[in-house]
N, C-alpha and C positions, 0 to 999 in steps of 0.2 A: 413358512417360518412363523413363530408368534412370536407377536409384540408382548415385552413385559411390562404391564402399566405402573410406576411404582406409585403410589400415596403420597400423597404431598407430607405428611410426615418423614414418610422415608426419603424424599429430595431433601430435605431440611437438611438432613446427616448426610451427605453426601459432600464429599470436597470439592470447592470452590474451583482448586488448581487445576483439576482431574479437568471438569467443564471446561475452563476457559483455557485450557491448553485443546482438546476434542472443538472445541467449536472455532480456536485460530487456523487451526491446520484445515478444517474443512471449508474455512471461510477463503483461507488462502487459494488454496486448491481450487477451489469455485471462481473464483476472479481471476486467478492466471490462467485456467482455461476459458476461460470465456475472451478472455486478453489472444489469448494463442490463435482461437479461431478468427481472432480480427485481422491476425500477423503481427503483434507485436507481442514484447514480454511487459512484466509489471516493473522490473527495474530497467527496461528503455523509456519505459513514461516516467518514472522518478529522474532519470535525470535529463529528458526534454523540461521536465518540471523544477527542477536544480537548478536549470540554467536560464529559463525564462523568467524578464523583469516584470513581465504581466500573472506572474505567480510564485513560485518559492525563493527564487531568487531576492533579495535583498536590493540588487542593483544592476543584474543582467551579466557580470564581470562573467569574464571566464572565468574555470578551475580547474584543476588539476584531478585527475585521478583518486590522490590520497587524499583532497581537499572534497571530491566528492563522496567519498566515502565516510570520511569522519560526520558530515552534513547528513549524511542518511543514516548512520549508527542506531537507531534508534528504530529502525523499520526493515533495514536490510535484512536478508537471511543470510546464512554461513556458505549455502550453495550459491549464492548470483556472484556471477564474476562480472565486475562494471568494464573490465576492459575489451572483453569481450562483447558484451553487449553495445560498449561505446563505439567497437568496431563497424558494427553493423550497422548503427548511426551512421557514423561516418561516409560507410560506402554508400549510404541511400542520399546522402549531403545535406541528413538535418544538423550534423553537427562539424563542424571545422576545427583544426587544432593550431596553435599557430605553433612561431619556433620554441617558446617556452614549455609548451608541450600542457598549454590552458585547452581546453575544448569549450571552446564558443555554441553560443544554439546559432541555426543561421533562420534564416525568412521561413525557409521550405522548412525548417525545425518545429519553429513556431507554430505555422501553418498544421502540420502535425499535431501539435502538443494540442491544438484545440480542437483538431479532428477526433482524436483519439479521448479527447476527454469527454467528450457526446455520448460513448457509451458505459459513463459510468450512471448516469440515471437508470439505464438499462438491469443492470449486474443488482444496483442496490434496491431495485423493482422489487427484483424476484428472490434477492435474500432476505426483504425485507415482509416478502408475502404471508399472509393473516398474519401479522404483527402489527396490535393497535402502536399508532404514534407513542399514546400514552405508554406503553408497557415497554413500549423499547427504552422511551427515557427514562422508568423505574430502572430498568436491568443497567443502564449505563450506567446512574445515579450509584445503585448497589455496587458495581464493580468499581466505581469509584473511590467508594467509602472503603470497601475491601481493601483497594491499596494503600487506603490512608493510614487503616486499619493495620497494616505489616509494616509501616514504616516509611513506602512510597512516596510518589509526590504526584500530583495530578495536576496538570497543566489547564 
């Protein structure tokens, strides 16, 4: 097969959205198989991560389903079903529900949620490979301004 090298002119003229939609979906893909071969998925560590006070949590409280969902809006995909995944939580007893139907993280959840977060050094190693420091935080910087640039907002 041949590579088509373009000109850095002709990357110039190329659409922004075209790129950063090709490099989520790849990035995605990349990280939730690498998730898979550990045994878990990326939305069981978002909401071990949800629900822990030593991380995204606020306070450690339980939540609910709909309450976890709204909380991840912003990163969820259209295919993760959290109820199903919360299932599988469940049955391994990193997560508890009580009668309100809140899912708590428990000990052994925990215990998890920082097991599993040891291989993100790993994932971000090798997505990150020959990429200077420097040049990764131009391209952040860049797709920054880009959404500033559409009207977005950048956190």
């Amino acid at each position: 097969m041949t590579t088509h090298q373009s000109s850095d002119a002709d990357l110039a003229r190329q659409p922004a959205a075209y790129w950063t939609g090709v490099a989520y979906e790849a990035l995605i893909a990349y990280t939730r198989a690498q998730q898979a071969e550990k045994g878990y998925t990326q939305p069981q560590f978002w909401l071990l991560r949800n629900l822990s006070a030593n991380d995204i949590s606020p306070n450690g409280e339980g939540m609910t389903l709909p309450e976890l969902r709204k909380a991840m809006t912003s990163y969820i995909r259209p295919e993760d079903d959290l109820a199903a995944e919360a299932e599988v939580l469940l049955e391994r007893g990193w997560l508890a529900r009580d009668a309100e139907d809140r899912l708590w993280l428990t000990e052994d959840g925990e215990q998890a949620r920082l097991d599993l977060a040891r291989n993100a050094p790993a994932i971000r190693a090798a997505l990150h490979e020959g990429i200077a420091d420097a040049d990764y935080v131009t391209t952040v910087k860049v797709l920054q301004r880009l959404t500033r640039n559409a009207g977005g907002t950048v956190a």
